[in-house]
C-alpha positions as CSV (number, residue, x, y, z in Angstrom):
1,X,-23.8,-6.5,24.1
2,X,-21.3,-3.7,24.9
3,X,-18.8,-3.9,21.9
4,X,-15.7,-2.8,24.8
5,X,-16.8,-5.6,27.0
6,X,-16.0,-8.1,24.4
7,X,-12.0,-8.9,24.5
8,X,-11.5,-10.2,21.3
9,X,-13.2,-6.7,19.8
10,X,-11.2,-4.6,21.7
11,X,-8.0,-6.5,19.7
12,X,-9.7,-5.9,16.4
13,X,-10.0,-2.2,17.4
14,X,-6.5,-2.2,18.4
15,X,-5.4,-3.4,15.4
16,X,-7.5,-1.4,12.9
17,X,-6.4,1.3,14.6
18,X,-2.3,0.5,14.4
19,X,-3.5,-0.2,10.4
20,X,-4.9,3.1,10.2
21,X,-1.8,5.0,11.6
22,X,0.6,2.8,9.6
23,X,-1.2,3.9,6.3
24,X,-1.3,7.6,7.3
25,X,2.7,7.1,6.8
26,X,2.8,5.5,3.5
27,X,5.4,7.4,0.9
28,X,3.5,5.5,-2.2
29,X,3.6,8.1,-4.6
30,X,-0.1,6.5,-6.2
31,X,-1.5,6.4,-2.4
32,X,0.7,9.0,0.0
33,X,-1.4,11.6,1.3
34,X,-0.5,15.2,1.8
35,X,-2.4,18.2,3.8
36,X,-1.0,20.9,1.8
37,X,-3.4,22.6,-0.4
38,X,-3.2,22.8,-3.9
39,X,-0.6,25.4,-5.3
40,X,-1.6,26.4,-8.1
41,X,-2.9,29.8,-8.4
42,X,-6.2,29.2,-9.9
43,X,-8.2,25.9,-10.0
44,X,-11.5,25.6,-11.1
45,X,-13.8,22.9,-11.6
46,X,-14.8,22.3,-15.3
47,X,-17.4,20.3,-17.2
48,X,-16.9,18.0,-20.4
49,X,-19.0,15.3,-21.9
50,X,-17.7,12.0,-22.2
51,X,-18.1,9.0,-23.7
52,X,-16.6,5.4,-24.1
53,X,-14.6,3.7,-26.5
54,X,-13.8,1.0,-25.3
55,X,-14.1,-1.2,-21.9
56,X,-13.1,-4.4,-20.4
57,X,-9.7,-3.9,-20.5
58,X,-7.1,-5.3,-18.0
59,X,-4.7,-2.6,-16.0
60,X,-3.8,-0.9,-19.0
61,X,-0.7,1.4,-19.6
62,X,-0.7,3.3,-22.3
63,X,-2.2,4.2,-25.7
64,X,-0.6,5.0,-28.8
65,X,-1.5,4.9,-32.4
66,X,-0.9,3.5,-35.6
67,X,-2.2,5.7,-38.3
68,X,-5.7,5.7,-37.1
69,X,-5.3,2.6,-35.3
70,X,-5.2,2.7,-31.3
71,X,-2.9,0.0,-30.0
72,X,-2.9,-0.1,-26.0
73,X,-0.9,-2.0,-23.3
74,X,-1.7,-4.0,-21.0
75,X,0.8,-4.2,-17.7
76,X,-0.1,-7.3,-16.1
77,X,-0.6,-9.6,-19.2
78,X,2.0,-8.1,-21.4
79,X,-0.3,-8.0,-24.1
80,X,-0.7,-5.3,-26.7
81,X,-4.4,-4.7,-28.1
82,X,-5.6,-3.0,-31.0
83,X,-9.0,-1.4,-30.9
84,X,-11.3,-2.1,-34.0
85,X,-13.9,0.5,-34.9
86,X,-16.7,-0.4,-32.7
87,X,-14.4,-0.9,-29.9
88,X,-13.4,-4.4,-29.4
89,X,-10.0,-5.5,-28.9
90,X,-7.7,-7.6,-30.3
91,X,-4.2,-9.1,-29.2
92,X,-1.5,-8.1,-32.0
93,X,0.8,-9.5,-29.5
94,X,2.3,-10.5,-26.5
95,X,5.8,-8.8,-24.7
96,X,6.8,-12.6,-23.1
97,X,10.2,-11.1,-21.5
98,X,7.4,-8.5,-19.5
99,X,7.4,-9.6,-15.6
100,X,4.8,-7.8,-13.7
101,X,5.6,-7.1,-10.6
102,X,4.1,-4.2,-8.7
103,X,3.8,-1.1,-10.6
104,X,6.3,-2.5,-12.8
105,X,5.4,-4.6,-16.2
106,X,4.5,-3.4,-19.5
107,X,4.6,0.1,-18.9
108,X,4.5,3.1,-22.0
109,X,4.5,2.1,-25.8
110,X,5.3,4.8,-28.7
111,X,4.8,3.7,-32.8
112,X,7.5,5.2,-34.5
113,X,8.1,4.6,-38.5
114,X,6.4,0.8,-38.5
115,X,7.8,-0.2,-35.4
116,X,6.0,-0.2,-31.9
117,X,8.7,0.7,-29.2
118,X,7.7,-1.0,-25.4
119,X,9.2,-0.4,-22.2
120,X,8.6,-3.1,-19.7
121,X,9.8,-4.4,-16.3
122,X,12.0,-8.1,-17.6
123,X,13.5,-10.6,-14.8
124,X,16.0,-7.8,-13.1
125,X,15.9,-5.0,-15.5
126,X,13.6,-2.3,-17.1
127,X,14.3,-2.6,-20.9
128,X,13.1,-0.7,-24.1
129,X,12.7,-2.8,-26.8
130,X,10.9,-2.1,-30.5
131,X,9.0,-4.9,-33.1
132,X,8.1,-4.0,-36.5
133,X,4.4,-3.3,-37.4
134,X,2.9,-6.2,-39.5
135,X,0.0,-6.4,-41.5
136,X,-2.8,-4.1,-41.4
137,X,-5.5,-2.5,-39.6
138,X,-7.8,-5.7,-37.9
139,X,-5.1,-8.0,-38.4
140,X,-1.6,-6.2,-37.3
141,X,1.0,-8.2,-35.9
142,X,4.6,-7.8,-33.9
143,X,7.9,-8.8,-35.3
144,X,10.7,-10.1,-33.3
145,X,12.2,-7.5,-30.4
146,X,15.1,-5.6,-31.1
147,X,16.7,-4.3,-27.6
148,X,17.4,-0.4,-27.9
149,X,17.8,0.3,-24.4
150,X,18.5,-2.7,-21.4
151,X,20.1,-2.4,-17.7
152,X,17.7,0.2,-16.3
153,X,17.3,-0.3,-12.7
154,X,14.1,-1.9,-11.8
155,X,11.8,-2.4,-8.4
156,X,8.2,-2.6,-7.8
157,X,7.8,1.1,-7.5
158,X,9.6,3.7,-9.0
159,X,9.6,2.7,-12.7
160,X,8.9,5.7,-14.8
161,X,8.1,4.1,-18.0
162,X,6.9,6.9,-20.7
163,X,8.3,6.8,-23.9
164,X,7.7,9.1,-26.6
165,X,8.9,10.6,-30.0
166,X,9.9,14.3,-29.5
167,X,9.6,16.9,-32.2
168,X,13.5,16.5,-33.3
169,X,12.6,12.6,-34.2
170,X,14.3,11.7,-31.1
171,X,12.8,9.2,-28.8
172,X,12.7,10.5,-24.7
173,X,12.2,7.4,-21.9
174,X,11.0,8.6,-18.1
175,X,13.0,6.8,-16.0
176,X,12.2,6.4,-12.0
177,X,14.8,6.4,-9.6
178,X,13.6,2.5,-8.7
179,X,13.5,3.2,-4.8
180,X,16.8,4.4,-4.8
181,X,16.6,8.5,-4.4
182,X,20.1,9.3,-4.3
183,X,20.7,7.3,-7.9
184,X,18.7,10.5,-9.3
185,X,21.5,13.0,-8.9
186,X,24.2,10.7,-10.5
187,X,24.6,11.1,-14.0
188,X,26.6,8.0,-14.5
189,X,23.0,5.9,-13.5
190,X,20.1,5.6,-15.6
191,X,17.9,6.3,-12.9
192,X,15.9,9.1,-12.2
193,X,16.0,10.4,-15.4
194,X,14.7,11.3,-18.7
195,X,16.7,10.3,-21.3
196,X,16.9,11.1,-25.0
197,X,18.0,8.4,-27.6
198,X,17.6,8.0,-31.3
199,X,15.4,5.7,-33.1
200,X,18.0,2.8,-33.3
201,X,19.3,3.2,-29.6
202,X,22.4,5.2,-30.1
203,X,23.7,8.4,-28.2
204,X,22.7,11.6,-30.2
205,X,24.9,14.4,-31.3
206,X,23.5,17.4,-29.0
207,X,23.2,15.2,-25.8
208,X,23.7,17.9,-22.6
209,X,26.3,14.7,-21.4
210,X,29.2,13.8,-24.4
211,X,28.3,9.9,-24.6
212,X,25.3,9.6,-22.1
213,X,21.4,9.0,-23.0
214,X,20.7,11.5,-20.1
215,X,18.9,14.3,-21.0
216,X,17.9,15.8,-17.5
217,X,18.1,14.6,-14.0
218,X,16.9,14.7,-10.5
219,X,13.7,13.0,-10.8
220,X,11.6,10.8,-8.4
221,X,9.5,9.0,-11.0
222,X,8.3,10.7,-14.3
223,X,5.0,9.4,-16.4
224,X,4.3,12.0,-18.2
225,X,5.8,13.5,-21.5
226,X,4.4,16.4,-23.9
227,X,5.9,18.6,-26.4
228,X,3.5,22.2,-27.0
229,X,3.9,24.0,-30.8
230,X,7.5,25.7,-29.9
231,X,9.0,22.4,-29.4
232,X,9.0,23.0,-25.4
233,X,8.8,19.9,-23.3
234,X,6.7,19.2,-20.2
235,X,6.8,16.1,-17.9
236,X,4.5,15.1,-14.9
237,X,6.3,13.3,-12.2
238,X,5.1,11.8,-8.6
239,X,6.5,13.5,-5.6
240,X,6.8,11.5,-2.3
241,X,4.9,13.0,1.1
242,X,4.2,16.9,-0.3
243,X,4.1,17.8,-3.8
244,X,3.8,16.5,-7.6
245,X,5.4,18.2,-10.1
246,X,4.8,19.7,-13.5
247,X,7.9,20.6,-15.1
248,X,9.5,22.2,-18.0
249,X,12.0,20.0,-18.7
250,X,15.6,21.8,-20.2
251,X,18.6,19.9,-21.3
252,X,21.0,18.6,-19.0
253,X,19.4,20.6,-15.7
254,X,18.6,19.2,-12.3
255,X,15.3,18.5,-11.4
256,X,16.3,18.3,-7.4
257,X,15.0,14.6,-6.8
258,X,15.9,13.7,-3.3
259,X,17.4,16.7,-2.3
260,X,14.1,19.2,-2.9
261,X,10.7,18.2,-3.3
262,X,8.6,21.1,-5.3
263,X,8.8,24.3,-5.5
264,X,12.2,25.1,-3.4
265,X,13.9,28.3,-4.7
266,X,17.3,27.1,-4.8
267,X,19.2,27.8,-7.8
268,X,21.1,24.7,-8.1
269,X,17.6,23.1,-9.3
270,X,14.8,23.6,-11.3
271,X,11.7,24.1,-9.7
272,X,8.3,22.9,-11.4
273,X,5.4,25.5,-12.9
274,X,3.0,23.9,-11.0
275,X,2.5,21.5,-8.2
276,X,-0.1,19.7,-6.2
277,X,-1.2,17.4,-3.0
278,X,-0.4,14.4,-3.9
279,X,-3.7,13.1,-2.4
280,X,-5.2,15.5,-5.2
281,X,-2.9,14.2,-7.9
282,X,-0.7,11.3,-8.5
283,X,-0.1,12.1,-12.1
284,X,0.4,10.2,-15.1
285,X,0.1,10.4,-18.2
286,X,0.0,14.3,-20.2
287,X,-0.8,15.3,-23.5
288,X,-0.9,19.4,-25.2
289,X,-4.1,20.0,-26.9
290,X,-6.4,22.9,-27.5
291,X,-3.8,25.4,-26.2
292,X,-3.6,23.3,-22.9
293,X,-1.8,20.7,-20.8
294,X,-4.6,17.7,-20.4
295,X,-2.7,15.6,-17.2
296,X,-4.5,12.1,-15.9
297,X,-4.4,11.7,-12.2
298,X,-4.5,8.0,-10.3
299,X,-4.9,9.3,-6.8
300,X,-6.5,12.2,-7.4
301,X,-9.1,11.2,-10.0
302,X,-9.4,13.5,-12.1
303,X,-8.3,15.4,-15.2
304,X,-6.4,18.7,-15.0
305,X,-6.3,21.0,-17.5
306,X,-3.3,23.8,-17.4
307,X,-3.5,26.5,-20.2
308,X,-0.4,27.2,-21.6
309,X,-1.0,30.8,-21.6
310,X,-1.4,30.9,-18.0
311,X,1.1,27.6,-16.6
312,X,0.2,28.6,-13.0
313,X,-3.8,28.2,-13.2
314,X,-5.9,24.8,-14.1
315,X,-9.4,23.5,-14.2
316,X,-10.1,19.6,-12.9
317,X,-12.7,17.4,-14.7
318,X,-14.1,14.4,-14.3
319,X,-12.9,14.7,-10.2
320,X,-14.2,11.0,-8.7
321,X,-16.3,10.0,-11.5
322,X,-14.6,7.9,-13.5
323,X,-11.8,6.4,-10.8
324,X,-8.5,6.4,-11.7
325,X,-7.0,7.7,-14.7
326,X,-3.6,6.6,-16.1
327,X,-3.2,8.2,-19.7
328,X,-4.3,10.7,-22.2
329,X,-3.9,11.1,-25.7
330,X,-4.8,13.4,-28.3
331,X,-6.0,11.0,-31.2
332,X,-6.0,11.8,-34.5
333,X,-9.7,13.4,-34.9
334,X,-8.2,15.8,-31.9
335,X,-10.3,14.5,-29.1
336,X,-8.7,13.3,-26.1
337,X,-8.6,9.4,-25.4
338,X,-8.0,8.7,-21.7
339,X,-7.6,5.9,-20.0
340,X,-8.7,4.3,-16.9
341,X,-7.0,2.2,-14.7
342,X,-9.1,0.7,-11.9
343,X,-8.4,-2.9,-12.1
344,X,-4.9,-2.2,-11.2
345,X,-5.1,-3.7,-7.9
346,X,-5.2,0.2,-6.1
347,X,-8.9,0.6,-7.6
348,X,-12.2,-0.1,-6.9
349,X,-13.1,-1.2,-10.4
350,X,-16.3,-1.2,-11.9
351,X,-18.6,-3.9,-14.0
352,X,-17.0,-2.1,-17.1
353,X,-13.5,-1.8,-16.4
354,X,-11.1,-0.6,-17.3
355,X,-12.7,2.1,-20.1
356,X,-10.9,4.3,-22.6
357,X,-12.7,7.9,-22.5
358,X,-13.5,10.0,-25.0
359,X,-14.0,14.0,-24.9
360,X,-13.6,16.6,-27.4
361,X,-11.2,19.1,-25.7
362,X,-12.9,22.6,-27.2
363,X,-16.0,21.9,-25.7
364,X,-14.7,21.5,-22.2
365,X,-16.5,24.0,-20.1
């Protein structure tokens, strides 16, 4: 039978169709697609062995570690895992003020002098919050919370949610601008922003703003934070419709979040060292190893590598072989530790995920 003769499949083409064009026109930064090439000036495609370390898991965040211990989040459950030696996992605790909702949750986690330090979506806020360490290795433990940071604007996109101790002991939160663009050039918001805050919560001496937490502006929705030898600080952050960013990140400058998008040569902003289709990126989380910038990509599946001796080339890894990848971190042996995250909901997840990776950085080819 002709399939235009039947009526009923013509209104199925129809609407696939009117889906089709409506997704062309999404602005999700993990799913927005972009016909610009790649900017860079050199990309090559590498070669690295991996392995697994763990699997199973459910959308995980974020890994950080204890010592030797890796301790990982999970953003749906709100749960925090520890990973034995062999690989299994097991709950040292659960964030119960978390509230998943979208791509917000239980988002980045840091460890910090005996005390873990979330950031996670509550009812109507984004909130860092910190829990002493208890116990030891195979049967740690989480205090009760301490609130060092609350009243960060929340949505179901735009959350940022990276936190991480800087070299100067100081502990820097990526904050998204929550859906609301223009809340990235005010400094008086929280949003659209990475901010710097000691330990306990409190404003540091040396703060670009007298009294404020911000420590740069302009941003659309950062994820990833690094630091190389000379103290110099890179972020990864999701652009909307053209470009993704790698940035060098300076106190109190202007990132260019809504107004510019990428590399724009005006001087009133800060343009990034590198940027990419976002359709060939959709970056996460960052870590400096091995005299490079390791970067995990959602959209773009893959690991980049960008030498810090040449901030304009990179190599790719791992492109569509392991799905989507939402952090990497340098463990303590110096391997890299990257983490999948196909069972988000934006995945196609396999019978083992989600995985944490293994790769030994020098021997990437």
């Amino acid at each position: 039978m002709s399939f235009l003769a039947d009526r009923s499949s013509v209104t199925v083409l129809i609407s696939v169709l009117t889906m089709a064009l409506l997704a062309g026109c999404t602005t999700n930064p993990e799913q927005s697609s972009s016909t610009q090439p790649n900017a860079s000036s050199s990309v090559r495609a590498g070669e690295v062995d991996v392995s697994t370390i763990a699997s199973g898991l459910d959308a995980p965040w974020s890994i950080a570690f204890d010592g030797d211990t890796a301790l990982i989040s999970e953003r749906d459950s709100g749960r925090i895992l520890e990973l034995t030696d062999d690989g299994q996992q097991r709950e040292i605790g659960t964030i119960d003020a978390s509230m998943p909702m979208g791509e917000g949750g239980l988002l980045g986690i840091a460890v910090n002098d005996d005390y873990l330090y979330a950031y996670f979506s509550a009812d109507d806020e984004n909130r860092v919050e910190r829990y002493e360490l208890t116990g030891a290795p195979g049967s740690l433990g989480l205090g009760e919370p301490e609130t060092i940071l609350d009243g960060i604007a929340s949505a179901r996109i735009h959350n940022g949610g990276r936190i991480a101790f800087g070299p100067d002991g100081m502990l820097y939160i990526t904050v998204g601008d929550a859906g609301n663009g223009e809340a990235a050039q005010d400094r008086d918001s929280l949003s659209g922003k990475i901010l710097r805050l000691t330990p306990d919560g409190d404003v540091p001496k040396g703060n670009p703003f007298e009294g404020s937490p911000v420590h740069s502006y302009g941003h659309r929705n950062p994820q990833g934070l690094a630091w190389d030898d000379d103290g110099t600080m890179y972020a990864s952050e999701f652009g909307q419709d053209t470009w993704d960013e790698l940035n060098v990140i300076e106190a109190g400058r202007n990132y260019g979040w809504p107004v510019v998008e990428g590399m724009a040569g005006d001087d009133r902003f800060v343009d990034p060292v590198q940027q990419w289709a976002p359709s060939d990126a959709s970056p996460s989380g960052m870590a400096i190893a091995d005299g490079s910038i390791w970067v995990a990509n959602l959209r773009g599946e893959r690991l980049r590598e960008v030498p810090l001796d040449d901030i304009s080339a990179s190599t790719e890894y791992l492109v569509g072989e392991q799905g989507r990848l939402r952090d990497v971190v340098v463990a303590p042996d110096g391997s890299l530790w990257v983490l999948t995250n196909n069972t988000d909901g934006r995945g196609a997840p396999g019978p083992e995920d989600d995985r944490v990776l293994r790769l030994d950085p020098a021997a990437a080819e």
